[in-house]
LUMSE-803243 format. One line per 4 residues: number of its first residue (from 1); their letters; for each residue x, y negated, z negated of N, C-alpha, C, CB. Coordinates in steps of 0.2 Angstrom, whole numbers. Atoms other than C-alpha are relative to their C-alpha. Glycine has a CB too. Layout:
BEGIN
NUM) A) X Y Z X Y Z X Y Z X Y Z ~ ...
END
This chain:
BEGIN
1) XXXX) 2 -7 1 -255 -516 -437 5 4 3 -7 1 3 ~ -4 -4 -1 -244 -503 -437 -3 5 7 2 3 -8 ~ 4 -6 -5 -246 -487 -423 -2 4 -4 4 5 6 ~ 4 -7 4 -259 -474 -429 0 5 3 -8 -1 -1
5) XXXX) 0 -7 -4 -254 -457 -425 -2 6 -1 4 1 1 ~ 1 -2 8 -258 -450 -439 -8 7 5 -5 -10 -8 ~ 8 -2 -4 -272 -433 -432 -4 3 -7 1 8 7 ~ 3 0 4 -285 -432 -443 -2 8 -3 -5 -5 2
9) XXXX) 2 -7 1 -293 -416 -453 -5 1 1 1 3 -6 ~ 6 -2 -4 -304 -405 -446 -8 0 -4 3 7 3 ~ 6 2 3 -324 -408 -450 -1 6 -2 -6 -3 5 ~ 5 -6 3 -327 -391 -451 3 8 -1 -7 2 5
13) XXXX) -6 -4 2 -311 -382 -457 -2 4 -6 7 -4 -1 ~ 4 -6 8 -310 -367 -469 5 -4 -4 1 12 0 ~ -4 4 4 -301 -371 -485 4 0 1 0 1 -4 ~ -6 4 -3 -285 -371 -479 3 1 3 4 -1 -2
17) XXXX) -2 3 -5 -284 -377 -465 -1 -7 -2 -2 1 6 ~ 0 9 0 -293 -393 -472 5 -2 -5 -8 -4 -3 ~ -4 2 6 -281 -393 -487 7 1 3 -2 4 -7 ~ -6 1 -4 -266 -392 -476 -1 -6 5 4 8 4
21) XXXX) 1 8 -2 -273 -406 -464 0 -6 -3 -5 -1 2 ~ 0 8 6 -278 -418 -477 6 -2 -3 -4 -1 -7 ~ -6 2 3 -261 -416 -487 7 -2 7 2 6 -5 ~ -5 1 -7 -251 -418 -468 -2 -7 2 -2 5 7
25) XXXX) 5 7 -2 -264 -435 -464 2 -4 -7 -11 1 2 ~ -2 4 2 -258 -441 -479 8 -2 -3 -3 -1 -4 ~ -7 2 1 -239 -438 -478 1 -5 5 6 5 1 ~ 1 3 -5 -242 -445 -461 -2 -8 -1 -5 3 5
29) XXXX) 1 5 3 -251 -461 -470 7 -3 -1 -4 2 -4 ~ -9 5 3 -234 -465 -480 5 -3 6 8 7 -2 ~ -3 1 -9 -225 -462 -463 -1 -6 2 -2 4 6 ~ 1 7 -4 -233 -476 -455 0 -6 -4 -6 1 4
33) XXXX) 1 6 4 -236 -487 -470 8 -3 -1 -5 2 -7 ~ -7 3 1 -217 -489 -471 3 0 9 4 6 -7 ~ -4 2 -5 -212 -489 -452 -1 -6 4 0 5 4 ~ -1 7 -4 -205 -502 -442 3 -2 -6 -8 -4 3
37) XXXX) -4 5 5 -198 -509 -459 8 3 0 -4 -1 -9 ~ -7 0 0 -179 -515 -463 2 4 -7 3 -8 0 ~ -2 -3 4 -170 -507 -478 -2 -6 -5 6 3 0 ~ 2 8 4 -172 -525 -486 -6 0 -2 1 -6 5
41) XXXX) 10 -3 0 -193 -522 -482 1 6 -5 -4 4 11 ~ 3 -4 3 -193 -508 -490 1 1 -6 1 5 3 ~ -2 3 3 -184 -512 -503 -4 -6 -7 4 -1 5 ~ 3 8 2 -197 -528 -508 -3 5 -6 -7 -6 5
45) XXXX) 3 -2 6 -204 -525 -525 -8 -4 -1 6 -1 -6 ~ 8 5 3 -224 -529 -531 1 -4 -2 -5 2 -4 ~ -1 8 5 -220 -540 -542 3 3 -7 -9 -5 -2 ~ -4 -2 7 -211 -540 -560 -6 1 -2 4 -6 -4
49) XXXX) -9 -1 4 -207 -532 -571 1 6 7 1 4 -12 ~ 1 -6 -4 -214 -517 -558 6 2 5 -5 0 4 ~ -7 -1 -3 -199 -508 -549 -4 6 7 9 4 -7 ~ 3 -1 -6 -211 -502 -537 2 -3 7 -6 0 -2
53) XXXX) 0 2 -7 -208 -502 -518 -2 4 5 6 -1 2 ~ 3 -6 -6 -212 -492 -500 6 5 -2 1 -2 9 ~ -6 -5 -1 -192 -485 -503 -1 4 -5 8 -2 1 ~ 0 -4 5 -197 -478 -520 -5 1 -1 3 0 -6
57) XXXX) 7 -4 1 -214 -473 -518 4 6 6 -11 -5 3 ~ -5 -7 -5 -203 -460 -502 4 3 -4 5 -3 6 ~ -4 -4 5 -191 -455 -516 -4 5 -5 4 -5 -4 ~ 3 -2 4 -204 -453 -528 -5 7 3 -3 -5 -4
61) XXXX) 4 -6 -3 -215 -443 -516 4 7 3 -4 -2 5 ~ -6 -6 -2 -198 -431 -509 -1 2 -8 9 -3 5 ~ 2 -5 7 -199 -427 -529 -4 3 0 -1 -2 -6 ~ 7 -3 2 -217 -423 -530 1 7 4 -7 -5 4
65) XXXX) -3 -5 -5 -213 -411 -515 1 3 -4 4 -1 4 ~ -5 -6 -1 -200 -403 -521 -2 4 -9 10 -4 1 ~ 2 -3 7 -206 -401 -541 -9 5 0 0 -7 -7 ~ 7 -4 2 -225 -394 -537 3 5 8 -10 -7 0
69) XXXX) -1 -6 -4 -218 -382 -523 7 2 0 -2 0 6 ~ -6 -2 1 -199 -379 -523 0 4 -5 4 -4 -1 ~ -2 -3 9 -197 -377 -543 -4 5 -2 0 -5 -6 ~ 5 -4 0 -214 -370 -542 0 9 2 -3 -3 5
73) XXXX) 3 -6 -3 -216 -355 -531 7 -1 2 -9 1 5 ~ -5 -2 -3 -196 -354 -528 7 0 -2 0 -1 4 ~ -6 0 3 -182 -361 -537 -1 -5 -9 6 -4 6 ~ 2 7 5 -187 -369 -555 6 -2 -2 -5 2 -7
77) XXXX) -7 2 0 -169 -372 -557 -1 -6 5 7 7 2 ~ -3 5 -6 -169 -384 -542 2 -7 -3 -7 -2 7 ~ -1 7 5 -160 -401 -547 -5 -3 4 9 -5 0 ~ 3 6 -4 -172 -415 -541 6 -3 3 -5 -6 -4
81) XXXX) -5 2 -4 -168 -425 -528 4 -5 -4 -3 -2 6 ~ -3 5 5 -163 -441 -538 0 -1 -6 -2 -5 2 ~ 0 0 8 -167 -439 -556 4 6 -4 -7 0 -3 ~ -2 -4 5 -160 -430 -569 -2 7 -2 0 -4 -4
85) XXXX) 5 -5 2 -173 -421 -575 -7 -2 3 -1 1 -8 ~ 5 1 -1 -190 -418 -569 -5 -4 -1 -1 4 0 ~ 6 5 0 -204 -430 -566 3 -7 -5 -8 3 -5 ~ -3 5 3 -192 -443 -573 -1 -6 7 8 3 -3
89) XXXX) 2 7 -5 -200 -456 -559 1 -5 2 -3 -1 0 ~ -4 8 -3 -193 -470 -563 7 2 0 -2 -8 -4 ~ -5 -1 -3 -176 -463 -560 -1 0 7 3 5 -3 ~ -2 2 -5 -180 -462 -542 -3 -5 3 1 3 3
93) XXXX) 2 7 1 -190 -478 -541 6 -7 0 -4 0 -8 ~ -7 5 2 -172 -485 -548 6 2 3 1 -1 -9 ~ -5 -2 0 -161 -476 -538 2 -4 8 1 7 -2 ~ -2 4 -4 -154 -488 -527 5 -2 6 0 -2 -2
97) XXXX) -8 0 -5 -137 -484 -518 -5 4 6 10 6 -5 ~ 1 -2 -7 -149 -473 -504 -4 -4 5 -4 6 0 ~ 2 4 -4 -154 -480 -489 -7 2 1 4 1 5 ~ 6 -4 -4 -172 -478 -478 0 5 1 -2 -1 6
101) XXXX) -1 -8 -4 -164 -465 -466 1 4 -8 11 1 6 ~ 0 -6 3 -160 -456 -482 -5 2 -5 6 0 -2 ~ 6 -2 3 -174 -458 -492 -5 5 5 -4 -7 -2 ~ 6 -2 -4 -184 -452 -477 3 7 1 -2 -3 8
105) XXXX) -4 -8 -1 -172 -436 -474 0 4 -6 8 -1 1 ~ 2 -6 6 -173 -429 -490 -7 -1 0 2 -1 -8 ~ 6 0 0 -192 -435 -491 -4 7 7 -2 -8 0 ~ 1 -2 -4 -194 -425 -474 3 7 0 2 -4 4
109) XXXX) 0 -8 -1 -184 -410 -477 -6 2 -6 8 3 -2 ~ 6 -3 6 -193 -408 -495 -9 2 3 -2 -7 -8 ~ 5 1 -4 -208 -410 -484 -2 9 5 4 -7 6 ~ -1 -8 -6 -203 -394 -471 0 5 -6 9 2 5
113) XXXX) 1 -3 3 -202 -386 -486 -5 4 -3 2 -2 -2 ~ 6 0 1 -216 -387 -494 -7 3 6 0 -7 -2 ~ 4 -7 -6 -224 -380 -477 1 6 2 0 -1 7 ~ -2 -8 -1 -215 -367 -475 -3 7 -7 10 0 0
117) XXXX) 2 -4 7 -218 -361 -494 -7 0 1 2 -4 -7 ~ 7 -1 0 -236 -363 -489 -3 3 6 -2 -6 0 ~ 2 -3 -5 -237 -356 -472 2 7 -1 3 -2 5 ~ -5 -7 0 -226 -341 -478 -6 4 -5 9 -1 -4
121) XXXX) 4 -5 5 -239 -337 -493 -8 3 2 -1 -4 -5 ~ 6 -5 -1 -253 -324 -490 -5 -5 -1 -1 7 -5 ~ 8 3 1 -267 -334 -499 0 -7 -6 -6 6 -5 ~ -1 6 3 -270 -349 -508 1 3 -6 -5 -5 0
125) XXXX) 0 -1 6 -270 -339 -524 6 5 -3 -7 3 -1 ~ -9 -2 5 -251 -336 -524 0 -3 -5 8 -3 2 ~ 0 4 6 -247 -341 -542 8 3 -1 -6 2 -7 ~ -8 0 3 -231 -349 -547 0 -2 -8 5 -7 4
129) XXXX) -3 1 9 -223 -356 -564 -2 -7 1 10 2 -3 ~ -1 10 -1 -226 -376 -565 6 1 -7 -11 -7 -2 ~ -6 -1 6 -209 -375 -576 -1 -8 -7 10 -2 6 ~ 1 5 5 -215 -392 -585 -8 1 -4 1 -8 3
133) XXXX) 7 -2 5 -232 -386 -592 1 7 -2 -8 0 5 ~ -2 -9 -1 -223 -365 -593 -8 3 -1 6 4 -8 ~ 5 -2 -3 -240 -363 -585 0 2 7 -3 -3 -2 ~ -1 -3 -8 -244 -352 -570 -5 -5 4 -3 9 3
137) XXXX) 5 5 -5 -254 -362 -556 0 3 6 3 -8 2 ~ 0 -3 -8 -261 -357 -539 4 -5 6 -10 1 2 ~ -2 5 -6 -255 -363 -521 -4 -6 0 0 4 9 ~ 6 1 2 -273 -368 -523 3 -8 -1 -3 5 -6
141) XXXX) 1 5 7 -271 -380 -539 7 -5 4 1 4 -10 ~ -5 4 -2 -254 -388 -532 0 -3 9 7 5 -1 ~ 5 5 -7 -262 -393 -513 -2 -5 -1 -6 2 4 ~ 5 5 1 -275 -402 -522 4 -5 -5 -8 4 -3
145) XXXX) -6 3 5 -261 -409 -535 0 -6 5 9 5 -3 ~ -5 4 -5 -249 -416 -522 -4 -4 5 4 5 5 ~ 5 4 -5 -265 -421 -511 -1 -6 -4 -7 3 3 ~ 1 5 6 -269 -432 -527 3 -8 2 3 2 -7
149) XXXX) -4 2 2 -254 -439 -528 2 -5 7 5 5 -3 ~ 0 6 -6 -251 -446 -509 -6 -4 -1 -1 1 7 ~ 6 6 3 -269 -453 -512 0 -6 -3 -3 2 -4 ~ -2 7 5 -264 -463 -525 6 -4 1 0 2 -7
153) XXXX) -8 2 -4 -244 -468 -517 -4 -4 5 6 7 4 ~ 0 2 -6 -253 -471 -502 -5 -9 0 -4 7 5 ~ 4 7 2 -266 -485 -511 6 -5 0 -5 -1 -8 ~ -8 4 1 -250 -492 -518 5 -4 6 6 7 -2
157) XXXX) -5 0 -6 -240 -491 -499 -6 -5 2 2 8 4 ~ 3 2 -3 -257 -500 -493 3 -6 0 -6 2 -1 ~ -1 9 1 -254 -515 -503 8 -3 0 -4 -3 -8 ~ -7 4 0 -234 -517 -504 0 -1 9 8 6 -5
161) XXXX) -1 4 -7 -235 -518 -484 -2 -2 3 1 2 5 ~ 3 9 -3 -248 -530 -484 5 -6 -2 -7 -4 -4 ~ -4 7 3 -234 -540 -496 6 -1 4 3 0 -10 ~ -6 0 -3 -219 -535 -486 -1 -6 7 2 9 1
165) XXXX) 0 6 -8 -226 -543 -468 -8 0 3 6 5 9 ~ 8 2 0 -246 -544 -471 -4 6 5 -2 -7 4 ~ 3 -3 -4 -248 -529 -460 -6 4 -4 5 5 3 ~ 6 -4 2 -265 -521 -465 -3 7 4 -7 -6 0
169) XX) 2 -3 -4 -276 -507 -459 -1 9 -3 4 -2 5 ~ 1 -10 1 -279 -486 -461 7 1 -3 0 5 9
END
């Protein structure tokens, strides 16, 4: 079992505060579901043909980041971090020359980012562009997005770090 440091969201928070806790408790999830491992570990894939791993569910989530708030509510030009073009996922699933440290460094700055663009805005009902639907969206609708989306990485992260060294747990 990995250390759990992870602080949980509050029982009886207004809306966002619990929608900035929950989506913080599950970057913090990733975090721990991948530390302590080697680049090698992180590296292990589920099983064929899947090119799934911890290191490119961390690439793929520094994207998520950076396309539902960056491109969003600040630069829709922004190149992604590893792919070409947007939500092209399994480009960074498959992009392989970066290391941990540097999966975790961009996944971490896109990370600061994404709080800052959120701390900075008045109300949840800033509305950006989502450049791949040329539809506007609230801060709102892209919290509850991105929260989705670890949710569902983080099931994923559960079970590739039971295969990597059997560790289980929260």
């Amino acid at each position: 079992m990995t250390s759990d440091d992870r602080v949980g969201p509050p029982l009886l928070g207004g809306e966002r505060e619990t929608l900035r806790a929950f989506l913080d408790y599950h970057r913090e999830t990733l975090a721990m579901k991948c530390a302590g491992l080697s680049d090698e570990q992180l590296r292990e894939r589920s099983m064929k043909p899947s090119t799934l791993s911890l290191l490119a569910l961390v690439r793929h989530l520094a994207e998520v980041e950076r396309a539902w708030f960056r491109r969003v509510f600040e630069d829709e030009d922004a190149p992604m971090v590893w792919s070409e073009k947007p939500f092209d996922f399994q480009a960074a699933y498959d992009a392989s020359a970066s290391t941990g440290a540097e999966a975790f460094a961009a996944w971490k700055a896109e990370v600061e980012t994404s709080r800052r663009i959120e701390r900075e805005a008045a109300s949840l009902d800033l509305v950006g562009r989502q450049p791949r639907w040329e539809k506007d969206v609230s801060l709102r609708m892209v919290m509850v997005h991105v929260l989705l989306e670890y949710g569902r990485h983080n099931g994923h992260a559960d079970l590739l770090r039971e295969g990597v060294d059997g560790t289980v747990g929260a």
